[in-house]
C-alpha positions as CSV (number, residue, x, y, z in Angstrom):
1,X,83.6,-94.5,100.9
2,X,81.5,-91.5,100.5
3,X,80.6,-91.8,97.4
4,X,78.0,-94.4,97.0
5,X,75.8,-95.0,93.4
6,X,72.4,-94.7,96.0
7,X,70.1,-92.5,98.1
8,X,70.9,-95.0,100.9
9,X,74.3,-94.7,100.6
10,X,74.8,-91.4,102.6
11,X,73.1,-92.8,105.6
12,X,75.3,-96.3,105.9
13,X,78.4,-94.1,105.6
14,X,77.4,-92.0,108.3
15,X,76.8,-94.6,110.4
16,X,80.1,-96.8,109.7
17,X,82.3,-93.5,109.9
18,X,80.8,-92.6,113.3
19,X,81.0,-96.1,114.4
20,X,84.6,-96.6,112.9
21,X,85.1,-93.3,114.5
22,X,84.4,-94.3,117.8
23,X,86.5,-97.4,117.7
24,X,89.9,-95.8,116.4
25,X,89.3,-93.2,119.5
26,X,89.1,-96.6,121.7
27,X,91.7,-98.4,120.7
28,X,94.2,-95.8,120.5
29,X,93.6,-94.2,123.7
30,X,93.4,-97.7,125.6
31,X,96.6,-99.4,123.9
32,X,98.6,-95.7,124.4
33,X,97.3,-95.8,128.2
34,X,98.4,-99.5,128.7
35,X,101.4,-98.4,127.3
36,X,101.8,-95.7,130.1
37,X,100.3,-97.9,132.9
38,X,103.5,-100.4,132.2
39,X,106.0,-98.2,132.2
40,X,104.9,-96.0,135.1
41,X,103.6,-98.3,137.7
42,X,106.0,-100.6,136.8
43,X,107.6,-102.9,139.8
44,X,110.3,-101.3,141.5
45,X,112.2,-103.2,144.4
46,X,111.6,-101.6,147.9
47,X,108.4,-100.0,147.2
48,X,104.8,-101.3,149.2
49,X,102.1,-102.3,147.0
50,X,99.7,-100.1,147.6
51,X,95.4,-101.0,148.0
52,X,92.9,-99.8,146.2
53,X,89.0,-99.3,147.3
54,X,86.1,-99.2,145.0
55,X,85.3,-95.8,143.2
56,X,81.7,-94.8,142.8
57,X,82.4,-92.4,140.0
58,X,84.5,-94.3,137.8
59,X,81.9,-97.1,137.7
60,X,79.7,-94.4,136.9
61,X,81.8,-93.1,134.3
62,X,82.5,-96.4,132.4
63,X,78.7,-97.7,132.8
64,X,77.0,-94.2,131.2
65,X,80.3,-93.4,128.7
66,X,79.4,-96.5,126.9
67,X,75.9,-96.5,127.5
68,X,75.4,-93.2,125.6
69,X,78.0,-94.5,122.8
70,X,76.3,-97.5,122.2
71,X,73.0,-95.2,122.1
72,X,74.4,-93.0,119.6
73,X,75.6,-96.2,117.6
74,X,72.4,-97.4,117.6
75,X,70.8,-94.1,116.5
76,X,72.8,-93.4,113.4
77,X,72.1,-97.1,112.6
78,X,68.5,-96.7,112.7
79,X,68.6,-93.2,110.9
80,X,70.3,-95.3,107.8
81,X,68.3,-98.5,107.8
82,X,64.6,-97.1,108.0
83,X,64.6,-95.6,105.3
84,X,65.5,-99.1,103.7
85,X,62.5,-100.8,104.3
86,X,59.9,-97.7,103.0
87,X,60.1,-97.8,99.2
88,X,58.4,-95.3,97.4
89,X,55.2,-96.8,96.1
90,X,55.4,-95.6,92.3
91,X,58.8,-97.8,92.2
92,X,59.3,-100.2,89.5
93,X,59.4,-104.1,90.3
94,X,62.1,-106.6,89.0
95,X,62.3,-109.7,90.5
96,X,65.6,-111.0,91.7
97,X,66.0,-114.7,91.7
98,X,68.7,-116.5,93.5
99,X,70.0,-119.9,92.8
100,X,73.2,-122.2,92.6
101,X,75.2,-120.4,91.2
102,X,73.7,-117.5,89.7
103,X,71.3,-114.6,89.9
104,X,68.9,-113.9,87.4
105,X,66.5,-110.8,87.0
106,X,62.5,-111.0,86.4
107,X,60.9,-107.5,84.9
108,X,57.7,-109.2,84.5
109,X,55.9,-111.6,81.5
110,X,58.9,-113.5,81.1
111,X,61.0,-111.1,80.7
112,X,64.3,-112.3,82.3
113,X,68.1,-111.0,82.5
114,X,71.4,-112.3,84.1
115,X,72.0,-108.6,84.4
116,X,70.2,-105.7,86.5
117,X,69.4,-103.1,84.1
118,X,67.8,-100.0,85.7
119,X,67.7,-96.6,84.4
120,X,69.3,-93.5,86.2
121,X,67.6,-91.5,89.3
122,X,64.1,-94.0,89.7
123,X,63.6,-95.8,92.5
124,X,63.3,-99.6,92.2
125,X,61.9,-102.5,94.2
126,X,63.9,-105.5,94.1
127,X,61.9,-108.4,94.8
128,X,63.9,-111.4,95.9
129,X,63.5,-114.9,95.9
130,X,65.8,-117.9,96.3
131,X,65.1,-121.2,94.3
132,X,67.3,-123.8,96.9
133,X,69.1,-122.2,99.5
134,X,70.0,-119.3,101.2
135,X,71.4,-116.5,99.6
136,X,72.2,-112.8,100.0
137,X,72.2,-110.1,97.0
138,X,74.4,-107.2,97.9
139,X,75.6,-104.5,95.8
140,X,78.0,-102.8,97.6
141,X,78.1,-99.5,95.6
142,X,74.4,-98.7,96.7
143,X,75.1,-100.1,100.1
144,X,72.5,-102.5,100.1
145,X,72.4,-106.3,100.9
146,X,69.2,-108.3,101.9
147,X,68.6,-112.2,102.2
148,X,67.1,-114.3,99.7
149,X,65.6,-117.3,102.0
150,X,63.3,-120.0,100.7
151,X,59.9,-119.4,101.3
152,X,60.1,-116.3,102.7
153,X,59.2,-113.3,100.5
154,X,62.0,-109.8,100.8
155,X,62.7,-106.9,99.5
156,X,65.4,-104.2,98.9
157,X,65.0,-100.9,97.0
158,X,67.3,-97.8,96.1
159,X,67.5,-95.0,93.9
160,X,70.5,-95.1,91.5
161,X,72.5,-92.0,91.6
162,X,75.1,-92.5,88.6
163,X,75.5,-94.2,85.1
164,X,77.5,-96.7,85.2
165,X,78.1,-100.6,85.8
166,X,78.5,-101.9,89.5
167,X,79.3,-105.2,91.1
168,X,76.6,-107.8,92.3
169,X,77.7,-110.2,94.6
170,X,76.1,-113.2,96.7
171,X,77.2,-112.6,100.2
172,X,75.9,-115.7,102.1
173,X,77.8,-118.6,101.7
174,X,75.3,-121.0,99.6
175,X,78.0,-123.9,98.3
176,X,80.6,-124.4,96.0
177,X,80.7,-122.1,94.0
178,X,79.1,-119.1,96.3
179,X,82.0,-117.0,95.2
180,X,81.1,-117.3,91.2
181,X,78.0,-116.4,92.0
182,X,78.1,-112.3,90.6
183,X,76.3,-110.1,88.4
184,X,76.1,-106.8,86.9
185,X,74.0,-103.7,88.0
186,X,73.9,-101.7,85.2
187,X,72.6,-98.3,85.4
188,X,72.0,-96.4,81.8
189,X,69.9,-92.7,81.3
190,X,66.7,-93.1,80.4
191,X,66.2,-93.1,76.5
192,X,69.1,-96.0,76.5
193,X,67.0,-98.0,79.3
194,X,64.0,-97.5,77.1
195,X,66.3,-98.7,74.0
196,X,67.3,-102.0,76.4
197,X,63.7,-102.8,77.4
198,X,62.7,-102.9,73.9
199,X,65.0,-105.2,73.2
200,X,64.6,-107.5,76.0
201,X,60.5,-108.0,74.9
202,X,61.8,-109.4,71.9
203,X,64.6,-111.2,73.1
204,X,64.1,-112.3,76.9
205,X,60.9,-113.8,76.9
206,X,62.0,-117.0,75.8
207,X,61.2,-119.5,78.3
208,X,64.0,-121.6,79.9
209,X,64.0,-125.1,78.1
210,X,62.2,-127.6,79.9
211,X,65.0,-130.2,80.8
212,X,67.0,-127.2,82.1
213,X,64.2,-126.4,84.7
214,X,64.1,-130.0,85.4
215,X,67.4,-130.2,86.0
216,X,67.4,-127.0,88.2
217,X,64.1,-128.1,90.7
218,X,66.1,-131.7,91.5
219,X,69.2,-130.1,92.7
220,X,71.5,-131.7,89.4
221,X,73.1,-128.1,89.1
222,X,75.0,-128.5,92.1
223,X,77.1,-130.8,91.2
224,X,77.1,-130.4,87.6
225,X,78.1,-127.0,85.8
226,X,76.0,-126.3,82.3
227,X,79.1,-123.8,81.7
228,X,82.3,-126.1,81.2
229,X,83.2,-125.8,84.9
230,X,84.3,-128.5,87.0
231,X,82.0,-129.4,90.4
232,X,81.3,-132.1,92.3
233,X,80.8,-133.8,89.3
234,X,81.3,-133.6,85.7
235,X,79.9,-130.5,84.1
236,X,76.7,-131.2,81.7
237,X,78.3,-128.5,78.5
238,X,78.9,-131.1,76.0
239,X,78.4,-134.3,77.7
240,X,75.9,-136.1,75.2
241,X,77.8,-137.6,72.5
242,X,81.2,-137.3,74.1
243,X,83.5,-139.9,74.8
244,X,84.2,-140.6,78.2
245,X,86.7,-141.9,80.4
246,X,84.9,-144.3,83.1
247,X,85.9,-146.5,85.5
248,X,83.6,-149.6,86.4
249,X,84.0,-152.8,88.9
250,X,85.7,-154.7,86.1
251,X,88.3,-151.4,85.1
252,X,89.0,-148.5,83.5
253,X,86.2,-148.4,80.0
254,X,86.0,-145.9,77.5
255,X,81.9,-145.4,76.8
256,X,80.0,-142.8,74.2
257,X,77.1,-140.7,76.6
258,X,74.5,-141.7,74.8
259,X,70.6,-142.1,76.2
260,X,71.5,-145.4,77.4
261,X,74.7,-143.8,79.4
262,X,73.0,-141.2,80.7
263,X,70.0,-143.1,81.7
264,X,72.0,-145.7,83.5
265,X,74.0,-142.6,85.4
266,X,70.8,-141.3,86.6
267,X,69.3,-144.5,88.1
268,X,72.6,-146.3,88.6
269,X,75.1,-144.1,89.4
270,X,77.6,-146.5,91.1
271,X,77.6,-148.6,87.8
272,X,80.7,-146.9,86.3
273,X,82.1,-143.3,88.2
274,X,83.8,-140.9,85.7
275,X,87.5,-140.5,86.3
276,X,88.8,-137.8,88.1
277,X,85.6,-137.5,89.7
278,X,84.5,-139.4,93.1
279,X,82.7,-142.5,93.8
280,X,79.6,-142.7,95.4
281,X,78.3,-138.5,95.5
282,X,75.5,-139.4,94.0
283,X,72.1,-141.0,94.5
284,X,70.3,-143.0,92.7
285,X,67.0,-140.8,91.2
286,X,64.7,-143.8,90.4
287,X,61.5,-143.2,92.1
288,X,63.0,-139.5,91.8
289,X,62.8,-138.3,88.2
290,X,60.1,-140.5,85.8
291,X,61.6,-142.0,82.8
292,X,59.8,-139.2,80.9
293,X,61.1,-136.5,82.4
294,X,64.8,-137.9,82.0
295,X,64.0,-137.7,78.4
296,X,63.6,-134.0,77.9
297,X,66.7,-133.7,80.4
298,X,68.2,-135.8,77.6
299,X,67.1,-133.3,75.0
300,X,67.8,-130.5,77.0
301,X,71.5,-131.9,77.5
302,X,72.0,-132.2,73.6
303,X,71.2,-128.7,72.7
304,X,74.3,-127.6,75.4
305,X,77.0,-130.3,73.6
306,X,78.2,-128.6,70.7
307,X,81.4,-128.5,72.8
308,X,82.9,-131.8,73.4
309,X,84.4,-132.0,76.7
């Protein structure tokens, strides 16, 4: 509190302390005044009730009291958000991409990292854009959050204040793993962003293999990990090749997931239903995803299976 990484910190803590402010004044001085009503019009035997007529005043007093509070909330709100939405127009771009479960960063001709690198004391533009769902990037240091909604084209943008490495997190729920779903903003001085950026030209403009992409437009990535974790269903990290545990109609069978396996999983899936695992998630993707791009899925799933699972 107080100390955010951001130019737009200072305005959201303004806002939230006068705000929080106003409602520790409020609940204190109506629970200690409740607290006095009971005990000093409490009922006493023998005593009339006595009858009370409207009072002009007091409804004057609680209409315009909160109507000038709620004024005020309203203006320190305003004083920290509009700045928000008026980045500075010599800011960098980066590209954030949302999607099950995992942001990833765009700086431009294919240049893409699972971690926002910026450099110290520049304003940035964060471009956002979700590849399924909803999701919301927030990065509570810098006291920003903004929607990434299908379709619909966003923004954030801030000025990083300090060096240092701060929390990213996804704060809409988006599925089953929505609370997995962080990254890293790390801020570095200049001549070390410069040093990062070099490196990323050589190294992050490798383009994502194209079964993984596959894989990522037909929605099999949220049900199956590429990481070892368990979902819905079993995770893809060293599926091809492994033995596996399946039951079918006519028992428990032990199979090797070969093309043949896999192929049959895809179009079939009710034919056998690995165990530990639920039977009938899935649908069938005949009609869905052409025998020839289930191939390159197939070769995309044997360059992640150097771990047998």
């Amino acid at each position: 509190m107080f100390s955010g990484a951001s130019n737009l910190a200072a305005g959201v803590d303004k806002a939230f302390a006068f705000i929080f402010t106003i409602a520790l004044i409020f609940i204190v001085g109506i629970t200690a005044f409740m607290i006095y009503t009971v005990i000093r019009f409490n009922r006493k035997k023998g005593k009339p009730a006595m009858q009370f007529s409207g009072s002009t005043k007091l409804e004057v007093i609680w209409t315009g009291v909160p109507l000038i509070l709620v004024l005020l909330m309203f203006y320190f709100g305003w004083v920290g958000f509009a700045p928000m939405r008026k980045p500075p127009k010599d800011a960098m771009t980066v590209t954030a991409i949302g999607r099950k479960w995992e942001f990833e960063f765009d700086y431009g001709n294919g240049m893409k990292s699972k971690q926002l690198v910026l450099p110290v004391n520049k304003a940035v533009k964060i471009n956002l854009r979700s590849e399924d769902v909803n999701h919301s990037l927030s990065i509570p240091a810098f006291r920003v959050k903004e929607d990434l909604i299908p379709g619909y084209n966003d923004f954030l943008w801030f000025i990083p204040s300090y060096v240092g490495t701060f929390q990213i997190f996804c704060s809409e729920y988006c599925g089953l793993l929505h609370s997995a779903m962080m990254s890293k903003a790390v801020i570095l001085n200049q001549p070390d962003y410069d040093k990062w950026f070099d490196e990323l030209k050589k190294t992050g403009t490798k383009p994502d293999h194209p079964g993984l992409i596959i894989s990522r437009n037909i929605g099999c990535l949220a049900c199956h990990s590429i990481d070892g974790s368990k979902l819905v269903g079993p995770t893809f990290k060293g599926l091809f090749g492994s033995v596996r545990n399946e039951i079918t109609p006519g028992g428990p069978k032990t199979m090797t997931a070969d093309s043949v396996f896999i192929k049959r999983a895809v179009y079939e899936p009710d034919a056998e239903t690995a165990q530990g695992f639920g039977k009938s998630l899935m649908k069938s993707y005949r009609g869905t995803l052409s025998e020839a791009d289930l191939r390159t899925v197939i070769e995309y799933l044997k360059t992640i299976s150097s771990e047998k699972k």
